[in-house]
Short mmCIF file of the C-alpha atoms (twelve columns), coordinates in Angstrom:
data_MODEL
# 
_entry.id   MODEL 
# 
loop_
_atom_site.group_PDB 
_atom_site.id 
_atom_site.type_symbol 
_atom_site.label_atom_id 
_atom_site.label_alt_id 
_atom_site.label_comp_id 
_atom_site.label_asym_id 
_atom_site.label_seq_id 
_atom_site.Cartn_x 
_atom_site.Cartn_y 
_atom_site.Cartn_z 
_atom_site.pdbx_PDB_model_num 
ATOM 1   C CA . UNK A 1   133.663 -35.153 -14.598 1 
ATOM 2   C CA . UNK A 2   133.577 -31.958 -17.045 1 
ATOM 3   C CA . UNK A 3   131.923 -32.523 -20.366 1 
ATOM 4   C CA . UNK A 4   134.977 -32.282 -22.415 1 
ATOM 5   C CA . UNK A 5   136.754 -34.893 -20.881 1 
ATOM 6   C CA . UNK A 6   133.573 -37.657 -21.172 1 
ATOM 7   C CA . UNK A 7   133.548 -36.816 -24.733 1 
ATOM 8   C CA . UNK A 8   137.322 -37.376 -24.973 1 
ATOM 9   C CA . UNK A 9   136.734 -40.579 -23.110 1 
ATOM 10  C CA . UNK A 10  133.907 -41.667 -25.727 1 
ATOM 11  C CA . UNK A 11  135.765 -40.707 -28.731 1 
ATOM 12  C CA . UNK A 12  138.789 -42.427 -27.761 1 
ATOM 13  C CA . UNK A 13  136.498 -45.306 -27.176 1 
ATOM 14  C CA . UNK A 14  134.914 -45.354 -30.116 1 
ATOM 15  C CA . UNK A 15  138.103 -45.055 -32.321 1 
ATOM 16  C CA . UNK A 16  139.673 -47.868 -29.900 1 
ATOM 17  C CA . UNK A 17  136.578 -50.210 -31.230 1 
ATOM 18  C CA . UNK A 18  137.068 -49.187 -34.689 1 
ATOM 19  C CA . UNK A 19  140.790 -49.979 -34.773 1 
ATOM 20  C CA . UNK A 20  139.533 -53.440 -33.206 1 
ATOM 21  C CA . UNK A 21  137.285 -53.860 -35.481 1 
ATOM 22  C CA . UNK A 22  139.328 -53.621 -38.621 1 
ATOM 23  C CA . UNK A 23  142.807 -55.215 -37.278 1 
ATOM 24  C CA . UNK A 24  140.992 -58.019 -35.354 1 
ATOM 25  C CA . UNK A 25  138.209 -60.273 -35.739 1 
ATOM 26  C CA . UNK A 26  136.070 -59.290 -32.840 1 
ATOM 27  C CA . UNK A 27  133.085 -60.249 -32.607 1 
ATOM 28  C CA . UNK A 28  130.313 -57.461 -31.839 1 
ATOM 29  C CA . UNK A 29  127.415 -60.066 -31.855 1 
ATOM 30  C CA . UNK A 30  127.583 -59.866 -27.610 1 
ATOM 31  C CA . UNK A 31  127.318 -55.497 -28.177 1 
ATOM 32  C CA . UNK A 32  124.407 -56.017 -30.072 1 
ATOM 33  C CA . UNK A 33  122.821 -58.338 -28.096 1 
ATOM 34  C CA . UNK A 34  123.290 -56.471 -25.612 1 
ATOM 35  C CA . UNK A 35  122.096 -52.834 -27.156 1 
ATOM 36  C CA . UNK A 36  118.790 -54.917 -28.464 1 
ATOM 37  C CA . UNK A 37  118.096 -55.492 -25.277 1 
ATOM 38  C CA . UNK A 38  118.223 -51.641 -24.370 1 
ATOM 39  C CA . UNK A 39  117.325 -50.625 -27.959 1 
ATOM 40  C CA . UNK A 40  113.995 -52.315 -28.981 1 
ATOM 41  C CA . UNK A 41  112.130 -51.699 -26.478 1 
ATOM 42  C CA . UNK A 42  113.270 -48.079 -26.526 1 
ATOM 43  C CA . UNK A 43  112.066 -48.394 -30.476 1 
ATOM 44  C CA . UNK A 44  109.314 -50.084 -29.656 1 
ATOM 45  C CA . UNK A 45  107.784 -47.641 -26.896 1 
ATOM 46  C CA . UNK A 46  108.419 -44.946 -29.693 1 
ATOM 47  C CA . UNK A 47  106.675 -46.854 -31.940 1 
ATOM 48  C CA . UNK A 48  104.050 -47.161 -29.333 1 
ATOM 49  C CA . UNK A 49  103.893 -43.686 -28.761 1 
ATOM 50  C CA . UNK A 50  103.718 -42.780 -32.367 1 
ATOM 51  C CA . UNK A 51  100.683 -45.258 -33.271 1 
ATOM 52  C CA . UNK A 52  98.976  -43.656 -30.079 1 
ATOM 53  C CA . UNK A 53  99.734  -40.010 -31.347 1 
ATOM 54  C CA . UNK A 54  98.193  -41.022 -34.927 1 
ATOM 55  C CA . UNK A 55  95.393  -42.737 -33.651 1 
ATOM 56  C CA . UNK A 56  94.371  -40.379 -31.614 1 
ATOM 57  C CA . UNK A 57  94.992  -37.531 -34.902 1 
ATOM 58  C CA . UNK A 58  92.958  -39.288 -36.556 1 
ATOM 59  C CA . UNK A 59  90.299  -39.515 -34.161 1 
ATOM 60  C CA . UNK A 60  90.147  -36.191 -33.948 1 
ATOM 61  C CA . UNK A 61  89.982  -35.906 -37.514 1 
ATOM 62  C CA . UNK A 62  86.982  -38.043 -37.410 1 
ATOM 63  C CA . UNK A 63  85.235  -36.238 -34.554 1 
ATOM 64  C CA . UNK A 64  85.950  -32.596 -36.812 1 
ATOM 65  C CA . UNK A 65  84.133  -34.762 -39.886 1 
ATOM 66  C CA . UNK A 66  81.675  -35.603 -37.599 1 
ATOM 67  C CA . UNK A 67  80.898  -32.442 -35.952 1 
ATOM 68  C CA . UNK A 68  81.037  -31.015 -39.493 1 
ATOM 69  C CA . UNK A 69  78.296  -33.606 -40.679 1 
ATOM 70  C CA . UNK A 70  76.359  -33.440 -37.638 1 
ATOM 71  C CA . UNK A 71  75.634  -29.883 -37.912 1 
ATOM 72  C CA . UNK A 72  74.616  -30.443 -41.629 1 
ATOM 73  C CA . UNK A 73  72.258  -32.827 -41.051 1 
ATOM 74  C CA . UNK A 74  71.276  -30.730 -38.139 1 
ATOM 75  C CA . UNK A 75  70.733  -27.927 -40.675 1 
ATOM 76  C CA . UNK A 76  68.540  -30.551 -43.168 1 
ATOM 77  C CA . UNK A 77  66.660  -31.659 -39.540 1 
ATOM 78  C CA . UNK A 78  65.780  -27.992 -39.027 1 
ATOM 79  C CA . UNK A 79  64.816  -27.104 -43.109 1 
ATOM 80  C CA . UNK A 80  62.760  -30.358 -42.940 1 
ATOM 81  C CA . UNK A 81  60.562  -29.275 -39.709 1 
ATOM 82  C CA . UNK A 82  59.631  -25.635 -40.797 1 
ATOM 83  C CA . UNK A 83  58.935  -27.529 -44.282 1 
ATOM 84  C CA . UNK A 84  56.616  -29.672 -42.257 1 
ATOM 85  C CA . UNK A 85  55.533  -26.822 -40.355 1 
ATOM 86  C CA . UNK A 86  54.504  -24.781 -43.119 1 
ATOM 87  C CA . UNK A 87  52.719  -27.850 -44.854 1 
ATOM 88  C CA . UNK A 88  50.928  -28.906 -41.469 1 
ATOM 89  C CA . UNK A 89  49.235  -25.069 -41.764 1 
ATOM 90  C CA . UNK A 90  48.824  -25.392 -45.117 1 
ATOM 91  C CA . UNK A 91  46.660  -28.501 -44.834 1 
ATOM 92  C CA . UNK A 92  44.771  -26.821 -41.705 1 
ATOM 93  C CA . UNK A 93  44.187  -23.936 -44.164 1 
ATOM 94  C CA . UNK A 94  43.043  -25.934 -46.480 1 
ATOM 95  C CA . UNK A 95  40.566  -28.349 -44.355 1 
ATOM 96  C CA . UNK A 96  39.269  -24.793 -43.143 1 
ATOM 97  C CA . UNK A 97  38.887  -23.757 -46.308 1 
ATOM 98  C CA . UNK A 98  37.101  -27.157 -47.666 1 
ATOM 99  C CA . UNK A 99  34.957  -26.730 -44.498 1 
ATOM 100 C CA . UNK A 100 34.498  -23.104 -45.781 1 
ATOM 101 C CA . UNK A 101 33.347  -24.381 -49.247 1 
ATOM 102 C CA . UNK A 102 30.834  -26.964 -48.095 1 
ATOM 103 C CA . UNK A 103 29.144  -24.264 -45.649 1 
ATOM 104 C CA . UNK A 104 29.051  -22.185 -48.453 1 
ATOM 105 C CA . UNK A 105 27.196  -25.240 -50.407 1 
ATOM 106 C CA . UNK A 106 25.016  -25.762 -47.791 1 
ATOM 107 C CA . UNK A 107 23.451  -22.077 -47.792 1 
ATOM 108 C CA . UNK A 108 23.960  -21.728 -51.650 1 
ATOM 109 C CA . UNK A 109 20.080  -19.789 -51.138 1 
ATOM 110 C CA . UNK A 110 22.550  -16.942 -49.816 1 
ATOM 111 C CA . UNK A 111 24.664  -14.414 -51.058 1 
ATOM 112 C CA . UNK A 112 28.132  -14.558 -49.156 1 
ATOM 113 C CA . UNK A 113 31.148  -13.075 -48.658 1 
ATOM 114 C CA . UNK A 114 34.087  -14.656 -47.150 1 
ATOM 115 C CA . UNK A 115 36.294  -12.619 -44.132 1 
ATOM 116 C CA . UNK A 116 38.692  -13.728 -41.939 1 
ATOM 117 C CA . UNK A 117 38.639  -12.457 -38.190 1 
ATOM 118 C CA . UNK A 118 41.822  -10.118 -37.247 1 
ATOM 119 C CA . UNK A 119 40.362  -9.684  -33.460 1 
ATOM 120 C CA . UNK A 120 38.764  -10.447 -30.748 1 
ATOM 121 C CA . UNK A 121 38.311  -9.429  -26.805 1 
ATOM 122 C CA . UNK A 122 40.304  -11.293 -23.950 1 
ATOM 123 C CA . UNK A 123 39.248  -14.232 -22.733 1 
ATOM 124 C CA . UNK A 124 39.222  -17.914 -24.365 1 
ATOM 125 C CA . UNK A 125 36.160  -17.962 -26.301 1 
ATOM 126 C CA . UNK A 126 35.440  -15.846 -29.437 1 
ATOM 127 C CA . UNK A 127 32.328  -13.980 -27.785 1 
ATOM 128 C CA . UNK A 128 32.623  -11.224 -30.093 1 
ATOM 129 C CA . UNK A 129 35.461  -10.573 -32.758 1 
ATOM 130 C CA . UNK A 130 36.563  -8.078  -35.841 1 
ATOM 131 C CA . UNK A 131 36.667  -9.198  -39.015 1 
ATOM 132 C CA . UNK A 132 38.234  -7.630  -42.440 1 
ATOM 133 C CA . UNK A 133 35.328  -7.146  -44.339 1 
ATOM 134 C CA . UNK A 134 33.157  -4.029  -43.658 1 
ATOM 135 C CA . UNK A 135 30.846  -1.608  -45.283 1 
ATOM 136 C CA . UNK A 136 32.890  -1.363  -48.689 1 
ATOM 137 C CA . UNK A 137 32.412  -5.043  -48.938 1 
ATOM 138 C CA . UNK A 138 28.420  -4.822  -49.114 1 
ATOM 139 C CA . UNK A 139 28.454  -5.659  -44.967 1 
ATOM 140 C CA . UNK A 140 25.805  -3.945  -42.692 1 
ATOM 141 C CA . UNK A 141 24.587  -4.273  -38.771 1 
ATOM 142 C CA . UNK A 142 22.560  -7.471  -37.997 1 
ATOM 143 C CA . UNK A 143 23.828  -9.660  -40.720 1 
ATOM 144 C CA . UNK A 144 24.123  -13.189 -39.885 1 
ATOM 145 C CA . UNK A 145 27.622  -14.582 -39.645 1 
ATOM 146 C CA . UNK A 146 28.458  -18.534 -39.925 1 
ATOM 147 C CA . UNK A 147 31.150  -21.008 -39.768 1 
ATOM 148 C CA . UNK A 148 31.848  -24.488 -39.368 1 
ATOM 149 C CA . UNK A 149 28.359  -25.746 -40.119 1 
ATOM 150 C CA . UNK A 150 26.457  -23.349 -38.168 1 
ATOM 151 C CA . UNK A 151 25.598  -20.111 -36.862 1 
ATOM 152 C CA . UNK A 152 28.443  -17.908 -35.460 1 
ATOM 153 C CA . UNK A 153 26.419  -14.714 -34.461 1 
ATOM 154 C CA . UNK A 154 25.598  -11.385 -36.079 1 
ATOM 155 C CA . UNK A 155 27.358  -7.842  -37.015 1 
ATOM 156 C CA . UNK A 156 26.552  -5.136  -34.908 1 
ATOM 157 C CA . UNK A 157 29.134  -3.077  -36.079 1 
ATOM 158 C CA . UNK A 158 30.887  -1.754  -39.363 1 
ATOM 159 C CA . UNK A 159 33.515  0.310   -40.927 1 
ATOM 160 C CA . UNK A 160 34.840  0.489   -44.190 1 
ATOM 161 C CA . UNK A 161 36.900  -2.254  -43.912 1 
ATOM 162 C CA . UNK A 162 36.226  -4.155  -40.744 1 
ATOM 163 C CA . UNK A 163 32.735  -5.222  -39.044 1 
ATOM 164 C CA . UNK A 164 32.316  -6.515  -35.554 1 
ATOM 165 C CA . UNK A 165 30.303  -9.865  -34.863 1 
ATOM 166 C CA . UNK A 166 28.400  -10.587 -31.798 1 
ATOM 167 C CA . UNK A 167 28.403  -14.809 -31.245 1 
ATOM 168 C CA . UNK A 168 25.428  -16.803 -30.242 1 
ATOM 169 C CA . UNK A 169 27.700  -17.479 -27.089 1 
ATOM 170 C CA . UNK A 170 27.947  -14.029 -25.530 1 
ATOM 171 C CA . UNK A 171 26.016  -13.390 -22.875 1 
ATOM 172 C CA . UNK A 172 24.068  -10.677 -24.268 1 
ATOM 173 C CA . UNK A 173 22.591  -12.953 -27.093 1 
ATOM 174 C CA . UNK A 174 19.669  -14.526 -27.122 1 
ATOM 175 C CA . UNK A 175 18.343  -15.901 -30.481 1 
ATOM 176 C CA . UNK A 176 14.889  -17.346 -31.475 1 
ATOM 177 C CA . UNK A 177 14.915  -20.985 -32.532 1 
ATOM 178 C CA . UNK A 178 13.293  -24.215 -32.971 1 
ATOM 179 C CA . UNK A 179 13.868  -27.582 -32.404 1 
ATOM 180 C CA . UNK A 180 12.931  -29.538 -35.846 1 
ATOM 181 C CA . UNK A 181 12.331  -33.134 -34.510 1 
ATOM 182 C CA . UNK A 182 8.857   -31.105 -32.990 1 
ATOM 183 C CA . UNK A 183 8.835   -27.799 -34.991 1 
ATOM 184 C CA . UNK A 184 8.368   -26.064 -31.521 1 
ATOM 185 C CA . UNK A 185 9.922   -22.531 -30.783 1 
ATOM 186 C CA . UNK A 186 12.439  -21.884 -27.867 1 
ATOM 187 C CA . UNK A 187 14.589  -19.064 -27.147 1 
ATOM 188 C CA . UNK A 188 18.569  -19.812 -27.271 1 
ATOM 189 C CA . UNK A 189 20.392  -17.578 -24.715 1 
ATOM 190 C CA . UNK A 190 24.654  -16.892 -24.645 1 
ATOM 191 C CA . UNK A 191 26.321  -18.093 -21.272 1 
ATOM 192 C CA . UNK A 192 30.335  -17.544 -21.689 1 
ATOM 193 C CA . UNK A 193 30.738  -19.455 -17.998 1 
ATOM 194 C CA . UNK A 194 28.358  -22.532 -19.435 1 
ATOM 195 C CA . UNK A 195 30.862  -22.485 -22.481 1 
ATOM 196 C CA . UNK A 196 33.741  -23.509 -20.486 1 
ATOM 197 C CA . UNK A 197 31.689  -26.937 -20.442 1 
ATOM 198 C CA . UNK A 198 31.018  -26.254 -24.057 1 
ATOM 199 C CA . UNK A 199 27.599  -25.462 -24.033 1 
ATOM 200 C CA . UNK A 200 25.289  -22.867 -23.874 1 
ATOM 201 C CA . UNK A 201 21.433  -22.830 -23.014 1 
ATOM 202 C CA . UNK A 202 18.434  -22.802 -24.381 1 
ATOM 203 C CA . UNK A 203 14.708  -22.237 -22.078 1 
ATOM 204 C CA . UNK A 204 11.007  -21.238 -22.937 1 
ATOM 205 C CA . UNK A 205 10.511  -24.622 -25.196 1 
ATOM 206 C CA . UNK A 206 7.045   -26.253 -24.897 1 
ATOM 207 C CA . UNK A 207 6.762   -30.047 -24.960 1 
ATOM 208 C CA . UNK A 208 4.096   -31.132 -23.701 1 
ATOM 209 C CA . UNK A 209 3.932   -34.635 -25.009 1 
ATOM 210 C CA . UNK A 210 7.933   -35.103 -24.091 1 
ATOM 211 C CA . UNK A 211 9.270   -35.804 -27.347 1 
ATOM 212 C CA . UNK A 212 12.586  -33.748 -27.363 1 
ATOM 213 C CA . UNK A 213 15.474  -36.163 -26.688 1 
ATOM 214 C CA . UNK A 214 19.626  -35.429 -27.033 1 
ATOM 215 C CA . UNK A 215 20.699  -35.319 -29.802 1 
ATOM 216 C CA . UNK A 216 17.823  -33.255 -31.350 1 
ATOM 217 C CA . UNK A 217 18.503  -30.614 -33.661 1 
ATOM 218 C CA . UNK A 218 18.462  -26.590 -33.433 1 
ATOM 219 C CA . UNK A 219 17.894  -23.878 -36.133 1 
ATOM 220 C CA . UNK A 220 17.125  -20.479 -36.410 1 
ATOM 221 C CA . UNK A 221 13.495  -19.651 -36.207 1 
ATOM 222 C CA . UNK A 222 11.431  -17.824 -38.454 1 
ATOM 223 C CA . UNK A 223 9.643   -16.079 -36.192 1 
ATOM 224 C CA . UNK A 224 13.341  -13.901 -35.714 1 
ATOM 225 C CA . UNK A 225 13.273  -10.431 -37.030 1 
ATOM 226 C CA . UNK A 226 17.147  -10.941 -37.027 1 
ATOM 227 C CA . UNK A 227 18.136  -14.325 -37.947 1 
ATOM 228 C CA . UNK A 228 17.511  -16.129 -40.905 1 
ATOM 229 C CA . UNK A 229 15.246  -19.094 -40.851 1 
ATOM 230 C CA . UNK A 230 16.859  -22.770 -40.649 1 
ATOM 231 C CA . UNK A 231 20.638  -22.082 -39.944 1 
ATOM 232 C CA . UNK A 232 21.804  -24.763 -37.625 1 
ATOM 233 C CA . UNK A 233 22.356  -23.730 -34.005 1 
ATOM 234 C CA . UNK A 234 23.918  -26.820 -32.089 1 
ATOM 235 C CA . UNK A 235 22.388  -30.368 -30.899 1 
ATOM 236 C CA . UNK A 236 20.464  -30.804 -27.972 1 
ATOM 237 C CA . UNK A 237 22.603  -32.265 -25.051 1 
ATOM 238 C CA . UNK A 238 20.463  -32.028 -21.911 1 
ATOM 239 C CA . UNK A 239 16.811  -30.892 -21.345 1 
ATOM 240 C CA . UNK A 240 14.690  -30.732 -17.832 1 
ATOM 241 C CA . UNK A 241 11.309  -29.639 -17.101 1 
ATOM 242 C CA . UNK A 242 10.940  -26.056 -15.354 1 
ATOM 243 C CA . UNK A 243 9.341   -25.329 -12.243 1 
ATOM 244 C CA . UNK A 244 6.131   -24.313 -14.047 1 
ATOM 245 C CA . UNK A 245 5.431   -27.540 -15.235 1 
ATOM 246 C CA . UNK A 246 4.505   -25.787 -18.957 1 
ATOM 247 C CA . UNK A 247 7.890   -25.307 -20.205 1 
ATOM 248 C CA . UNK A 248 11.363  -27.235 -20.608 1 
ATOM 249 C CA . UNK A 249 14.900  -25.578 -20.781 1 
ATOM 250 C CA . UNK A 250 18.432  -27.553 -21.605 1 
ATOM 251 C CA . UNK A 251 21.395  -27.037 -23.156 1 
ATOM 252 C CA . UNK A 252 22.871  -27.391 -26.447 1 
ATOM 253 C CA . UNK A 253 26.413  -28.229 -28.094 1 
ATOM 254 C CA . UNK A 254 26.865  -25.650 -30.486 1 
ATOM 255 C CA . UNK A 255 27.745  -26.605 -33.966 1 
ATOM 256 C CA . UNK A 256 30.861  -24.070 -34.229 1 
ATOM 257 C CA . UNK A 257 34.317  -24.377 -32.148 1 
ATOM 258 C CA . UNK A 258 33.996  -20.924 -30.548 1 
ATOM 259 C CA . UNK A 259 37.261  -21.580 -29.101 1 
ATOM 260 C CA . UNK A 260 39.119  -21.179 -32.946 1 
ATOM 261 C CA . UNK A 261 37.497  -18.983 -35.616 1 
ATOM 262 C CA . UNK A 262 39.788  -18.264 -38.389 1 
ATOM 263 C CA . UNK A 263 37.212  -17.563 -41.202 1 
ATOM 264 C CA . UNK A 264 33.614  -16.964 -41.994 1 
ATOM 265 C CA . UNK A 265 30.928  -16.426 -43.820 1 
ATOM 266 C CA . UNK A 266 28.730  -13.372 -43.607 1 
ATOM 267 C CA . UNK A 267 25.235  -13.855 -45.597 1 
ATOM 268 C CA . UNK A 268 25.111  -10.506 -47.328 1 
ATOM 269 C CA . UNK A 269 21.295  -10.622 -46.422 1 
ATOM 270 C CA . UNK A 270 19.245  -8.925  -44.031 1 
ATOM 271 C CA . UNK A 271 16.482  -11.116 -42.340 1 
ATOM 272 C CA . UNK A 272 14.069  -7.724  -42.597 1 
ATOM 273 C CA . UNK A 273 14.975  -7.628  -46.454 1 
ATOM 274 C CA . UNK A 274 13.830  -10.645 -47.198 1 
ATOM 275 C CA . UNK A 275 10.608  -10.667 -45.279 1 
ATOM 276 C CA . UNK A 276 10.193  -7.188  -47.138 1 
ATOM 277 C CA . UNK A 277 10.931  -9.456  -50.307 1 
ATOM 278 C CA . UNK A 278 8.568   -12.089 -49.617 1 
ATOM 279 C CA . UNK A 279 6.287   -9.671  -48.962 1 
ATOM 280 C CA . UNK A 280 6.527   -7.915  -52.032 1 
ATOM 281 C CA . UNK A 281 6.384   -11.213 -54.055 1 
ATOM 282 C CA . UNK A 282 3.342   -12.231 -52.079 1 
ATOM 283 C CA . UNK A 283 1.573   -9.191  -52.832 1 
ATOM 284 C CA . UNK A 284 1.994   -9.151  -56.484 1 
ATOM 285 C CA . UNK A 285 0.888   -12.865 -56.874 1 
ATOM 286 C CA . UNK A 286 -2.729  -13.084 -58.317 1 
ATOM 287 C CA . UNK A 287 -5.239  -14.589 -55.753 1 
ATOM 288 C CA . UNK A 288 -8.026  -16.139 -57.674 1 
ATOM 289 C CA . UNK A 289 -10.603 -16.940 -54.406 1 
ATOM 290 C CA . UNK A 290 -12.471 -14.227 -52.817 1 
ATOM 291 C CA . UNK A 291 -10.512 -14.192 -49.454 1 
ATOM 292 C CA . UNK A 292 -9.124  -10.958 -48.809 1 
ATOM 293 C CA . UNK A 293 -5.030  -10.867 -48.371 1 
ATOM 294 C CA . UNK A 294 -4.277  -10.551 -45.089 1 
ATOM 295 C CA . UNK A 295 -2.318  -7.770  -43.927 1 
ATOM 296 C CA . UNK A 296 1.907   -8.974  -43.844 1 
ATOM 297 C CA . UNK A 297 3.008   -6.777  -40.682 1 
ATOM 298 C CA . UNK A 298 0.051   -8.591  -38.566 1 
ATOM 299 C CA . UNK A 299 1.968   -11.706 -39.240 1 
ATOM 300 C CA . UNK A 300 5.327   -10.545 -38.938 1 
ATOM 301 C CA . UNK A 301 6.712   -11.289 -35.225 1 
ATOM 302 C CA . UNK A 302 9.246   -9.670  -33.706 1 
ATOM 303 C CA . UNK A 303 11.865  -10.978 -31.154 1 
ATOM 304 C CA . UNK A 304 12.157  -8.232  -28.909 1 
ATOM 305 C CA . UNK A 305 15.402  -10.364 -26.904 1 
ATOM 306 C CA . UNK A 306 17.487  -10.008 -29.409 1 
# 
């Protein structure tokens, strides 16, 4: 059937009901039951339809407004951790620094100047390192460097603004000492392979009544012609007779983290200076009894190791 003549059909229909309608009393209550039953549920699957199409708008309104939030707080999440970041390494700074101030008490016999390190070979442990303080700063070879408590090492080299330090950990160190629980002397020698265990070694100490025990503490001798007298070394951990039945060696903790050195503290004091000093002083000092002075350089021992 062509188009045209199914809407004739239709129209005439339609007309044909409306004449009914209005010349009759037909009732239409059987058509609309019968178009409710094809009707509503058309109207209610549309209605369907629509509630799913605005539910799921909105959703993905809400998941936009999420995203949009998420990456805010996101953005606070990532402000907050450097914030944290930067105050975590401002409170390391400032426990160094502290640390750095009592050390400073602790030698306040010393003149000091403060330096942080800028360098330092390969390898784990800071054997030897550069610093950015140098000659211009007052700093010259074989002045003792320390940190955290104790004794770091000594400059061996300078330049106007920078200075290399030597630690007491290198191998090619070897510092005179002495163990204060029996005042006796021993020599303190750099092992970078023993440091891996976190110690380093000390030999040539005489106890002959066996009264060193762990724990016991090491300074600086004053029989050094390098290092000043009483600067803390490290603790004794282990000690063992040697094969000569005369001497002991062992090994010691050392009071500074050679594994991070940030700052330090280089004594703007030669150990030769003040000897000179003393010296000096000594010599001027009136001596009332007849005993002649003795001569200073017959007293004066040097340390050939270091």
């Amino acid at each position: 059937m062509k188009t045209k003549h199914l809407i004739t059909m239709m129209t005439i229909l339609c007309l044909g009901l409306i004449v009914l309608s209005l010349s009759t009393s037909f009732s239409f209550a059987p058509v609309r039951n019968v178009l409710g039953y094809v009707i509503v549920p058309f109207q209610n699957g549309i209605n369907e339809v629509g509630t799913w199409m605005t539910d799921q708008k909105k959703g993905f309104q809400s998941m936009k407004k999420l995203a949009a939030e998420n990456e805010e707080l996101q953005k606070q999440v990532d402000e907050l951790q450097a914030k944290n970041t930067t105050l975590s390494q401002d409170q390391e700074e400032l426990d160094r620094l502290r640390a750095l101030y009592s050390l400073d008490t602790d030698y306040s016999e010393y003149d000091k100047v403060a330096a942080q390190v800028i360098g330092k070979d390969t390898g784990n442990w800071y054997s030897t390192f550069l610093i950015n303080r140098g000659s211009s700063d007052g700093i010259e070879v074989d002045m003792n460097v320390i940190a955290d408590g104790g004794l770091v090492g000594i400059v061996t080299e300078t330049g106007a603004h920078w200075a290399t330090v030597r630690s007491i950990i290198d191998d090619s160190s070897n510092v005179s000492a002495t163990v204060t629980s029996i005042s006796q002397n021993c020599m303190v020698t750099g092992d970078l392979q023993m440091m891996d265990d976190g110690k380093i070694r000390f030999i040539q100490l005489t106890d002959k009544e066996d009264q060193v025990h762990e724990g016991d503490k090491i300074v600086t001798s004053s029989v050094s012609n390098k290092f000043l007298k009483g600067i803390l070394i490290g603790y004794i951990s282990e000690v063992s007779t040697d094969a000569n039945k005369l001497t002991k060696s062992g090994t010691i903790i050392p009071a500074v983290d050679f594994n991070d050195i940030q700052e330090v503290l280089v004594i703007k004091e030669l150990k030769q200076q003040k000897t000179d000093d003393v010296t000096s002083e000594e010599s001027q000092t009136p001596d009332d009894s007849t005993t002649p002075t003795p001569d200073p350089a017959q007293d004066t021992q040097e340390d050939t190791k270091e």
